[in-house]
C-alpha positions in Angstrom: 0.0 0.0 0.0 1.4 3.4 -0.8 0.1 6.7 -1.6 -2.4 8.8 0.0 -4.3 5.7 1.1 -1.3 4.3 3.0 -2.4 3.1 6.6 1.5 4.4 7.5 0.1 8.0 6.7 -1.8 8.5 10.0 0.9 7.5 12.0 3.3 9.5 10.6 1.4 12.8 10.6 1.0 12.3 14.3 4.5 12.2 14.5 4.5 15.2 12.5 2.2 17.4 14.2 4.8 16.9 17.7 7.8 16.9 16.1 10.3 18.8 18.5 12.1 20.5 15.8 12.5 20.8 12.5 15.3 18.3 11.8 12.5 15.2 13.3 10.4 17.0 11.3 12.5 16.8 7.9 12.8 13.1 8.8 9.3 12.5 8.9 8.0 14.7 6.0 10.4 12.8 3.7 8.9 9.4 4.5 5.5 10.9 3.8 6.5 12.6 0.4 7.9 8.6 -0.4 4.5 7.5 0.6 2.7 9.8 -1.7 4.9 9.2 -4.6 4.0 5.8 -4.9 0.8 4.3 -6.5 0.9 0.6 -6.6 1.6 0.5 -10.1 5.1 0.6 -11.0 4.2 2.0 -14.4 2.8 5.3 -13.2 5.3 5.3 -10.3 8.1 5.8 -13.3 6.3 7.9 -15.3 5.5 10.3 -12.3 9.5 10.3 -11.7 10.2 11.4 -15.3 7.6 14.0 -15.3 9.1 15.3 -11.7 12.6 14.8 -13.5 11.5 16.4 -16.7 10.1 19.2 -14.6 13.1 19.7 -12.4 15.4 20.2 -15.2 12.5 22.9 -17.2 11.4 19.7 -19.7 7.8 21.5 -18.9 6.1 20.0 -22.1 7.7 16.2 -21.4 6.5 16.7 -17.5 2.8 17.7 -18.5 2.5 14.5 -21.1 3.7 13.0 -17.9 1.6 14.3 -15.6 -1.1 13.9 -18.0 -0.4 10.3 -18.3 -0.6 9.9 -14.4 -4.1 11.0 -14.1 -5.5 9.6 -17.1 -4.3 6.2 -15.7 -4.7 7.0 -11.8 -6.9 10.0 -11.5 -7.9 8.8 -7.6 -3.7 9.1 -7.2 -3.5 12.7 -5.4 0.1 13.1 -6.1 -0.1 13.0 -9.7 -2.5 16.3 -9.6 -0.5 17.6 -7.3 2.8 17.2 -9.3 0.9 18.9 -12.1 -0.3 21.7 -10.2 3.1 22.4 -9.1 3.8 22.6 -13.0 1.2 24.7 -14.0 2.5 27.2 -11.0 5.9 27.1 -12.3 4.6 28.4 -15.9 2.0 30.9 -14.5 -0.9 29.2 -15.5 -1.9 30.1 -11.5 -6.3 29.2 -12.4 -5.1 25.4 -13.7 -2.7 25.0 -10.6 -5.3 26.1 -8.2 -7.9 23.4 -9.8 -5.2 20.9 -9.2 -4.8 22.2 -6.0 -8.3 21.6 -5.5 -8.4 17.6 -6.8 -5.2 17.3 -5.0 -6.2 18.1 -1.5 -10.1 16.1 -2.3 -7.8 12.8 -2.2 -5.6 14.0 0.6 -6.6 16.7 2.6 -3.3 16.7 4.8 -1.4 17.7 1.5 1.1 19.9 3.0 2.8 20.7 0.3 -0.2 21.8 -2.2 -1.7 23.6 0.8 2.0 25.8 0.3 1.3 25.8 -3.1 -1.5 27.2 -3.0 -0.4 30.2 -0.9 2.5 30.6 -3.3 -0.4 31.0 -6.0 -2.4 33.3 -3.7 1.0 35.6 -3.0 1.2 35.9 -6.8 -2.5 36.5 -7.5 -1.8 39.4 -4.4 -4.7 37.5 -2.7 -2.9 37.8 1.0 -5.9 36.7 2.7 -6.1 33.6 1.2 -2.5 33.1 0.8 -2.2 33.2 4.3 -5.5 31.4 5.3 -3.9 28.3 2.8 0.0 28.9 4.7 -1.8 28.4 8.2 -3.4 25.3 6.9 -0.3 23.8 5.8 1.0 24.5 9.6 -1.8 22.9 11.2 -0.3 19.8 9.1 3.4 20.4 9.3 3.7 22.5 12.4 7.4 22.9 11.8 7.3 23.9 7.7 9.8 26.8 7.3 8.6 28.4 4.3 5.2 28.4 5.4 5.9 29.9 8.9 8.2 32.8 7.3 5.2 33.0 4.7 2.7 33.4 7.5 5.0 35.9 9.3 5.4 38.3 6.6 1.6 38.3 5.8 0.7 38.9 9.3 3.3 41.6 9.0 1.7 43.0 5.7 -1.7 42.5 7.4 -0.9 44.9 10.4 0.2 47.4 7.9 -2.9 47.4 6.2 -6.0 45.3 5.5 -5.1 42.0 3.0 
């Protein structure tokens, strides 16, 4: 079993909620990003890594036929929206990442990492209210995710300034 469907998962975000600090915490989230990156099926399992690959190295058209791929043969598999989402962030197509987003966290709700994403799309849509609303989600998750607590910290900051 593997994915978001893993009975490991539960377990593991326990652990990741008390984490003392963010070293346990690196530990843990990177057993849970192995968990999600795996569907049972070793087919889509290798074309998810080439499309990541692809993606990681600006193949953007070879990741989306990738990504693509992934959904059309495992559209309950949350990490293969979620890898596209990140995509369609990365080429500013911010209204197909957030739909993504959307399918992403209807599989898996704890989705850390698309509930960042999706404040990254808020920040540049300059919609600071739910940027930060989707940030402090991602913390009740992962208590201990840097990028999300300096992301909350500067929007409360922008937020006292003015109204967001």
């Amino acid at each position: 079993m593997a994915g978001q469907d893993d009975f490991r998962l539960n377990d593991l975000f326990q652990e990741l909620k008390s984490a003392p600090t963010m070293g346990h915490a690196a530990g843990i989230e990177v057993q849970i990003w192995r968990l999600w990156s795996l569907s049972n099926d070793p087919a889509v399992d290798r074309i998810l890594a080439g499309g990541t690959a692809a993606m990681n190295h600006g193949g953007f058209d070879a990741a989306l036929a990738s990504f693509n791929t992934v959904i059309e043969m495992r559209p309950d598999f949350a990490e293969g929206w979620n890898k596209r989402a990140t995509l369609y962030y990365l080429t500013g197509d911010y209204e197909r990442s957030i739909a993504d987003v959307e399918r992403t966290l209807a599989l898996e709700p704890r989705h850390f990492g698309a509930l960042s994403g999706l404040g990254l799309i808020n920040m540049a849509l300059a919609r600071h209210g739910d940027a930060l609303a989707a940030f402090e989600a991602a913390l009740a998750v992962h208590p201990n995710m840097p990028n999300a607590k300096r992301m909350v910290k500067r929007l409360r900051e922008l937020q006292d300034k003015s109204t967001i």
